[in-house]
C-alpha positions in Angstrom: -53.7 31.9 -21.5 -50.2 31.6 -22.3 -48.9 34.4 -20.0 -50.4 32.7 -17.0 -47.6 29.8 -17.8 -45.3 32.1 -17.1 -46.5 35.3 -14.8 -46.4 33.8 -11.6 -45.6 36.4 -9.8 -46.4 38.7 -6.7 -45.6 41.4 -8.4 -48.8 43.5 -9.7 -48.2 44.2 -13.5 -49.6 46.5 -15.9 -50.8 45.5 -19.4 -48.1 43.3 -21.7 -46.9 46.5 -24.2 -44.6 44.1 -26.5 -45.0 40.5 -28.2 -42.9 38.0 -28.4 -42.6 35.6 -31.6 -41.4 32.1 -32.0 -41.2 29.6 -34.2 -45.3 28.5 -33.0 -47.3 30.9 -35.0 -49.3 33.0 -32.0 -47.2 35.9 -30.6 -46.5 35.7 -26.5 -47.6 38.8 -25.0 -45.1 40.5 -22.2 -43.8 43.5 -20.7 -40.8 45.1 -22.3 -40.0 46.3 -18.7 -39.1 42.6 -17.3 -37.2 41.7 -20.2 -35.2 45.1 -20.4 -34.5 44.9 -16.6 -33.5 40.9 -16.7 -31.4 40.9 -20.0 -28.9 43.8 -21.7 -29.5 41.3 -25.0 -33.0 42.1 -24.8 -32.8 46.1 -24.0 -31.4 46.4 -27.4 -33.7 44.8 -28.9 -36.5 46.7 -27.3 -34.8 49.6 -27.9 -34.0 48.4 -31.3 -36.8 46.9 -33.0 -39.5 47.0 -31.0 -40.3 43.2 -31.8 -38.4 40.2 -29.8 -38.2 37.3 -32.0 -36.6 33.8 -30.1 -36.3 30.6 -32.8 -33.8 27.5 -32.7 -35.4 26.2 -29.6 -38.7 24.2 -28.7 -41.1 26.7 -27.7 -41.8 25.5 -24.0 -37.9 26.2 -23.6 -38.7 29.7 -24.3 -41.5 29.6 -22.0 -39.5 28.1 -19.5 -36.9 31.4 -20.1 -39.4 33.6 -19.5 -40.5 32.3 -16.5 -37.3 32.8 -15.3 -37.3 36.3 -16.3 -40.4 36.9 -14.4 -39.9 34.9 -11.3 -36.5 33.6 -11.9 -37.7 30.5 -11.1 -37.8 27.0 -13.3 -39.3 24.0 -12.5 -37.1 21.0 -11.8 -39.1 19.4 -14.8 -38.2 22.2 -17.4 -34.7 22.1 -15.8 -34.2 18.2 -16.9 -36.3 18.7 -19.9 -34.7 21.9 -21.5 -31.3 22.5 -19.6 -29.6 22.6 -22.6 -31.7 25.0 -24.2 -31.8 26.9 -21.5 -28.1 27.2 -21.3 -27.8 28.6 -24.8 -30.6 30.6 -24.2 -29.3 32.3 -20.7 -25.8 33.2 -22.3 -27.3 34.6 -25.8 -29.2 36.6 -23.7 -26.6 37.2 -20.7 -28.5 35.9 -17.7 -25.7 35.0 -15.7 -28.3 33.5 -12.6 -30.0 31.0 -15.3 -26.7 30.1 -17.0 -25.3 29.7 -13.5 -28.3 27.2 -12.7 -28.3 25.5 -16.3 -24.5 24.7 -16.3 -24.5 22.9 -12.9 -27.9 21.3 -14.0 -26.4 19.9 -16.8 -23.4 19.2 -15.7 -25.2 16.9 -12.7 -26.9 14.5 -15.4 -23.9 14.7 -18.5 -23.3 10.8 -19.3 -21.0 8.8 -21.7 -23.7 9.0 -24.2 -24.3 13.2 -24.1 -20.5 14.2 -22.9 -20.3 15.0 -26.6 -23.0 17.1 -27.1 -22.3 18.4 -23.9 -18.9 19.4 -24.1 -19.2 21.6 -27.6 -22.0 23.2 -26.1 -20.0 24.3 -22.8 -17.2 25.6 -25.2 -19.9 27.7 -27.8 -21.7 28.9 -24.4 -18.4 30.0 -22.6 -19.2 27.4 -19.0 -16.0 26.6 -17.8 -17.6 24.3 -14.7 -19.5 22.3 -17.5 -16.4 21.9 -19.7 -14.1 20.6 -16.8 -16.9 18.2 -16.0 -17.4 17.2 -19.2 -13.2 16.8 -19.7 -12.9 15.2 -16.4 -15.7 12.3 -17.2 -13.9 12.3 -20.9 -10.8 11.2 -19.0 -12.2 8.8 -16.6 -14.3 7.1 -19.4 -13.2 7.7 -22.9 -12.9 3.9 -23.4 -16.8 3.7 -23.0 -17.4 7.0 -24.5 -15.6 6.5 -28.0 -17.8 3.3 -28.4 -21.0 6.1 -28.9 -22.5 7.4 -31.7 -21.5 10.8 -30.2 -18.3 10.1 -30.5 -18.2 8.7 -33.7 -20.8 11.4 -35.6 -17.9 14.0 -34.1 -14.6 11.4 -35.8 -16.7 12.4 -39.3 -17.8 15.5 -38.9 -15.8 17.3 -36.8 -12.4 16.3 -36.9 -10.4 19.1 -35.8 -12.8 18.6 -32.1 -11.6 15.0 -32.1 -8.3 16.3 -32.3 -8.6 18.8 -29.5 -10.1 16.3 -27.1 -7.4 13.9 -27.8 -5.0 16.2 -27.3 -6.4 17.6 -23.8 -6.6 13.9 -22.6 -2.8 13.5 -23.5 -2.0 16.9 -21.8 -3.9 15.6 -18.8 -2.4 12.5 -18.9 0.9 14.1 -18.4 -0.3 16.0 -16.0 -0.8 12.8 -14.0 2.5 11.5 -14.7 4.3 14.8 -13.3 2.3 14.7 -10.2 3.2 11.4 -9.5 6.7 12.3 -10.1 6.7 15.2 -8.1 4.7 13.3 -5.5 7.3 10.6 -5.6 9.9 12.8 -4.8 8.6 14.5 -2.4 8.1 11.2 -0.3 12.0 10.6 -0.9 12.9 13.8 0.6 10.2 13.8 3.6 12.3 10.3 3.8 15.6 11.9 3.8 14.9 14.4 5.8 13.5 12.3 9.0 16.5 10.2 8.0 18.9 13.3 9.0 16.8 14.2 11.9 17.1 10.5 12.9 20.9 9.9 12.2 21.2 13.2 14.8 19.0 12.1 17.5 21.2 9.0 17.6 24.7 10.8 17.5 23.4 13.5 20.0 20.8 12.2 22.5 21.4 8.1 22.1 19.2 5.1 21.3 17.9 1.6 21.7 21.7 0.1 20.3 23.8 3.2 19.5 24.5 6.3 20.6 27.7 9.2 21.0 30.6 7.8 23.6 29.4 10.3 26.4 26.1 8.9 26.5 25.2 5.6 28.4 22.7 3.5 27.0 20.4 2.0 29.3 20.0 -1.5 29.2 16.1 -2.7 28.3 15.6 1.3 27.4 12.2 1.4 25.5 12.1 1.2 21.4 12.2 4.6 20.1 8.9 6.4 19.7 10.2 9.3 17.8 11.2 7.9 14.7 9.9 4.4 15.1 11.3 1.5 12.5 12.8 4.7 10.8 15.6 4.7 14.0 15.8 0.9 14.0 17.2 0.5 10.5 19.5 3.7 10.8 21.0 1.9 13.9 21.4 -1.5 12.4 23.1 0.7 9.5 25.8 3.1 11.8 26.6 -0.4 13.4 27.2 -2.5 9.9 29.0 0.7 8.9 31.3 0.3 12.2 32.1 -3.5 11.6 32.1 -4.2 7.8 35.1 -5.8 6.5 34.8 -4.5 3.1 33.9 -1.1 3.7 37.7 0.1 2.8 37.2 -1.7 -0.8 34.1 0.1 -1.9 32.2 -3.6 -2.2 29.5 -2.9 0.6 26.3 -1.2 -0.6 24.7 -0.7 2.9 28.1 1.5 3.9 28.0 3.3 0.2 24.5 4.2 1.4 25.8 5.2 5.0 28.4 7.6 3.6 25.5 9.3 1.6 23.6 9.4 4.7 26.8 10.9 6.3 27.4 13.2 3.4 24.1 14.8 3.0 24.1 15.4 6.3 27.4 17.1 6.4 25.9 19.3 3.6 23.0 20.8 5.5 24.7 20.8 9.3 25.6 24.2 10.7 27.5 23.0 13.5 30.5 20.9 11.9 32.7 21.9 15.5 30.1 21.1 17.8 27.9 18.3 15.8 28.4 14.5 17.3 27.4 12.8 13.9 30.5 11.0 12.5 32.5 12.2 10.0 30.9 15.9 9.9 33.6 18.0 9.9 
């Protein structure tokens, strides 16, 4: 029969009190008590009509939703076979479990060639997991995927779509540009930043090669650990900055690049009596 398909179950069940048609000819009987308890769609209807009618899918998709109801269980085979239809099903219906299941289902098998498909139906079926899936493969692959028939059915007969995608790629797209940007500039300021924390562990504690007048530098002292090449370079810089020639004359990039050095920090110290770092005050 076609209710064993379907009513595996522990549960002991009385009699099925309601049919349920589809587009195959012969009626499914169930219980209205399953389907009123598993879907508020469905309670209307019961209450309704008295008559549950389900068309626009294959009819072992609709056997495969039922089994759910009763068991909430699917096979992995109805899962791959009718996910889709499932998915539509679950939210015309509002069972959130099976939508849950569908939408990562299908989201786990979507492909250049379906992405299409795919992506209308997670807009119509409200599955916001599925569309960013489907949006996130759209942006890693659109040169593939505009090559499919998918793709081109939806340039002629769904423009306004087209135009939508096209326009969330660019948005994303964007979105990648500021976040490099922003990342970008955050590596110049973690750079700035050990920069001023290096120029004052020279002018306070000493170095390798420089360090304030009150501090003698040991002879074969270590390379500094703390700030590594980062204190190398900022000490070949203070002592270009002490020699140069053509500081005075504004012709030296490395000293224009020292006084910034010596400038941002002045900005940010707190301690312009106290603080050894040239120039401060």
């Amino acid at each position: 029969m076609v209710m064993d398909t379907f009513m595996n179950t522990t549960r002991v069940l009385p009699e099925p009190d309601i049919y349920l048609y589809t587009s195959v000819s012969t009626p499914i009987p169930v219980h209205a008590s399953i389907l009123v308890s598993a879907s508020p769609v469905l309670e209307n209807m019961v209450m309704s009509h008295k008559i549950i009618k389900i068309s626009g899918v294959p009819y072992r998709a609709v056997i495969a939703f039922l089994r759910f109801l009763y068991s909430f269980r699917c096979t992995e085979e109805e899962m791959e076979k009718y996910g889709m239809h499932l998915l539509v099903l679950s939210h015309v219906y509002m069972v959130a479990e099976l939508k849950r299941r569908c939408a990562k289902q299908v989201g786990e098998h979507v492909t250049e060639e379906s992405v299409v498909d795919v992506l209308q139906l997670s807009r119509l079926c409200d599955a916001p997991d599925l569309y960013l899936k489907c949006v996130k493969l759209l942006d890693e692959r659109f040169m593939k995927v505009e090559r499919t028939e998918g793709w081109q059915f939806l340039q002629h007969h769904d423009p306004q779509l087209e135009l939508d995608i096209l326009s969330l790629l660019d948005q994303n797209d964007n979105r990648k540009k500021r976040l490099m940007k922003r990342k970008k500039q955050e590596k110049v300021y973690m750079q700035l930043s050990e920069a001023m924390e290096c120029i004052e562990h020279i002018c306070t504690e000493g170095c390798t090669n420089v360090g304030p007048y009150d501090v003698e530098l040991r002879k074969g002292r270590e390379p500094c650990t703390k700030f590594g090449d980062t204190c190398q370079g900022m000490q070949a810089l203070i002592q270009h900055f002490a020699t140069c020639t053509m500081r005075n004359s504004g012709g030296c990039m490395r000293c224009k690049r020292m006084w910034q050095l010596f400038r941002l920090h002045s900005s940010v110290c707190h301690h312009h009596d106290s603080c050894k770092v040239p120039l401060c005050r």
